[in-house]
N, C-alpha and C positions, 0 to 999 in steps of 0.2 A: 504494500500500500504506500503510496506517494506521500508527498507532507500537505499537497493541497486538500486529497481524500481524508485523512488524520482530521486536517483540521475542519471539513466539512464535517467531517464524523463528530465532534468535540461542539460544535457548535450545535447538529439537531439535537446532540445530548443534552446539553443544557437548557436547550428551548423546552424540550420536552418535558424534562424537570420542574420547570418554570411553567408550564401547562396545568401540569399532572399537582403541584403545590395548589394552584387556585380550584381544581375541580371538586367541586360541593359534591361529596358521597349523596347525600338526601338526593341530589336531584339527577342520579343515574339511572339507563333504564336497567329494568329489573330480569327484560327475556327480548336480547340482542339475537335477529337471523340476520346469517352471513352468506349475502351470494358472491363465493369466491370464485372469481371471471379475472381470465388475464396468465395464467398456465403455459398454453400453446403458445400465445404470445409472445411471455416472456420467456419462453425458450428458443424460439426463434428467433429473438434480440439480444441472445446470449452463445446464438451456435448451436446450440443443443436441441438435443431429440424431444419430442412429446414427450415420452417417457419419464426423461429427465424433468421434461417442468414442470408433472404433475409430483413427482417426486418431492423436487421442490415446495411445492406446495403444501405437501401431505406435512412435512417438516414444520411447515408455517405454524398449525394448527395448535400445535399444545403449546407453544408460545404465544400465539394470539388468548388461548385457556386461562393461560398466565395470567395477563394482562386484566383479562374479564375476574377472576378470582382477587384480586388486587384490589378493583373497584367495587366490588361489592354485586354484580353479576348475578345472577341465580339461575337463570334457564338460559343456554347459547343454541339455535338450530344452527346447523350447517351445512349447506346444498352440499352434498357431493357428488351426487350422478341424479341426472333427472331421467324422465323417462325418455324424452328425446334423444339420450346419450347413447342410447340403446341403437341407432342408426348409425354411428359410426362402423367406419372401418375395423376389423378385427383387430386386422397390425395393431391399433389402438387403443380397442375397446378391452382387450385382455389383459393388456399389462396395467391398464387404468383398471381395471377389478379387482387386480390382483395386491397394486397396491393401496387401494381402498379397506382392503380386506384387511392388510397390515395395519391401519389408521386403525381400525376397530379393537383390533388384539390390542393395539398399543395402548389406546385409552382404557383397557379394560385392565392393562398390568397394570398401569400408572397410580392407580391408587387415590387419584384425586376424584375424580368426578363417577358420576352414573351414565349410563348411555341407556338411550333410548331409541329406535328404530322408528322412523316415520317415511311411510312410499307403501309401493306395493309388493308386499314380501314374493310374492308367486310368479314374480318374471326375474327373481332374481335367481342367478346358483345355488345351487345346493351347500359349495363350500361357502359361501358369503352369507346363507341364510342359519346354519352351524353359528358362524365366527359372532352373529347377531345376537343369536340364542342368546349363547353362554356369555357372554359382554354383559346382558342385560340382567341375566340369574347372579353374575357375580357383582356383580356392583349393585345391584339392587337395594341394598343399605348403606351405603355408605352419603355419608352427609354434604359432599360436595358441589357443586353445581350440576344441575342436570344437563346432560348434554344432548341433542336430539340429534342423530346423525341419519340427513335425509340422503338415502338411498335408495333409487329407484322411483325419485318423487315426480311428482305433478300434479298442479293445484287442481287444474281439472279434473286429474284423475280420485284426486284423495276428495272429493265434493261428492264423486257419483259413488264410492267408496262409502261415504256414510251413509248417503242415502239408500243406496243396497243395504248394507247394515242395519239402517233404520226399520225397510221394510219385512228382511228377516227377521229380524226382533220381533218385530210385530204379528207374524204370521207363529212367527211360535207361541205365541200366547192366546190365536186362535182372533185376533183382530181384525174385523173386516178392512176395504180399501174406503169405505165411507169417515170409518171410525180415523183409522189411519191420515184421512185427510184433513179430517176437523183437529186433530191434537198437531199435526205438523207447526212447531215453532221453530224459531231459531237456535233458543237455545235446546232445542230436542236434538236438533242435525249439529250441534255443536258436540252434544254429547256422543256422538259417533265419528266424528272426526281422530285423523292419527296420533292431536294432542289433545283429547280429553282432558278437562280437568288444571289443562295446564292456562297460566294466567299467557293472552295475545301476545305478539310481540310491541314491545315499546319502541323500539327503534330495526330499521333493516338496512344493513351495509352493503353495498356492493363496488366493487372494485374495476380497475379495468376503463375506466370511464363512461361504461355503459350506462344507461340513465335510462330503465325498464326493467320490470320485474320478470319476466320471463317464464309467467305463472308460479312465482313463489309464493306458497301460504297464500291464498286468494281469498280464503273466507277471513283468516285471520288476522290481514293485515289491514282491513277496512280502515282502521283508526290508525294506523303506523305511524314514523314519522320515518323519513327516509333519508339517505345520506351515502351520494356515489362520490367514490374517490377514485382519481387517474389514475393510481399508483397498482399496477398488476399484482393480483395477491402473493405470488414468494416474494415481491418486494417490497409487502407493508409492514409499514415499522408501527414502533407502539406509539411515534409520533403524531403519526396516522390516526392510529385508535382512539389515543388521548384527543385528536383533535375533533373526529366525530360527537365523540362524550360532551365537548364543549358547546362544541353546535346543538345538539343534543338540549343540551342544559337550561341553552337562555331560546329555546322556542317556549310558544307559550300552550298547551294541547285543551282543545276547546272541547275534542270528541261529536264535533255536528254541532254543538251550542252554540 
């Protein structure tokens, strides 16, 4: 590393510091999703393979963890493969499963957090739907931030998902399609959805400079507050993070009022 990069390095450090001092714990969100965009990208602006930048990326994650357990954090999703992913090329789509799969094992040794599984389990692998299981059975107690790792996701998909769910539900208890029609509320189809129970997201990251959610969480994110950063996810720093949190901080959330 150069003395210019040292001292570019030295200075976001201190910024951030300097960030990170004035950010008011009360007023962080509470359940941060991350559309991490910007992989392929940023490996191709580094030489390197796909492979390599999902790698990259996969990296990113328990240090972005970090950051969120720092602040006070409590629920993080994080797109990892949506269902559209599913049309890539193989060359790509395998070794992107594979190292997905790792991310999974990984937070599940780590000790810190619980995982959660949100998508649709039944188009994924066998080995990936295993890695899922026991992630969730073994962390299932533990007190650290929940993590939701959307695999296999799609907001469209996970909407018609409850609602099939809804109307099974219902058929099993011998419910007609009249009865079924008159109790349909919101929050009935909320409670079939893949986060049950869990409190919306407050704020949704997305990286890469896109500026569209790309069907992430559609039901959920009705009240969101959103915040897209240029900065390709292997190269967001907690600068980044902290800086969202700010912006974050001083909007003001009316919820429709």
């Amino acid at each position: 590393m150069n003395l210019r990069d040292r001292l570019r390095g030295l200075l976001v450090g201190l910024y951030a510091r300097r960030v990170e001092g004035h950010l008011d714990h009360a007023q962080v969100p509470k359940h941060i999703g991350v559309i991490m965009d910007g992989n392929r990208r940023w490996a191709k602006a580094a030489g390197s393979t796909a492979a390599q930048g999902h790698q990259a990326g996969a990296v990113k994650i328990e240090e972005f963890l970090g950051w969120c357990s720092e602040t006070d954090v409590e629920v993080v999703t994080l797109w990892l493969l949506s269902t559209d992913n599913f049309d890539r090329p193989q060359e790509e789509l395998v070794p992107l499963l594979a190292i997905i799969e790792g991310v999974v094992r990984s937070l599940a040794t780590d000790g810190r957090w619980r995982v959660h599984h949100v998508g649709a389990a039944d188009i994924l692998p066998s080995g990936m739907r295993t890695a899922l299981k026991e992630a969730e059975e073994a962390t299932a107690d533990r007190p650290g931030i929940l993590v939701n790792v959307a695999i296999g996701y799609g907001g469209r998909q996970e909407i018609a998902d409850a609602v099939r769910s809804m109307l099974l539900d219902a058929a099993d208890k011998g419910t007609t399609l009249e009865q079924v029609a008159d109790d349909v509320t919101i929050d009935l189809i909320g409670k079939h959805l893949y986060t049950s129970a869990q409190p919306d997201p407050d704020l949704v990251i997305r990286t890469s400079g896109e500026q569209r959610l790309s069907g992430f969480m559609l039901w959920q994110t009705a009240h969101s507050e959103y915040y897209f950063c240029d900065v390709f996810w292997p190269a967001f720093r907690k600068v980044d993070f902290l800086r969202a949190m700010r912006d974050y901080a001083a909007r003001h959330r009316r919820f429709g009022g």
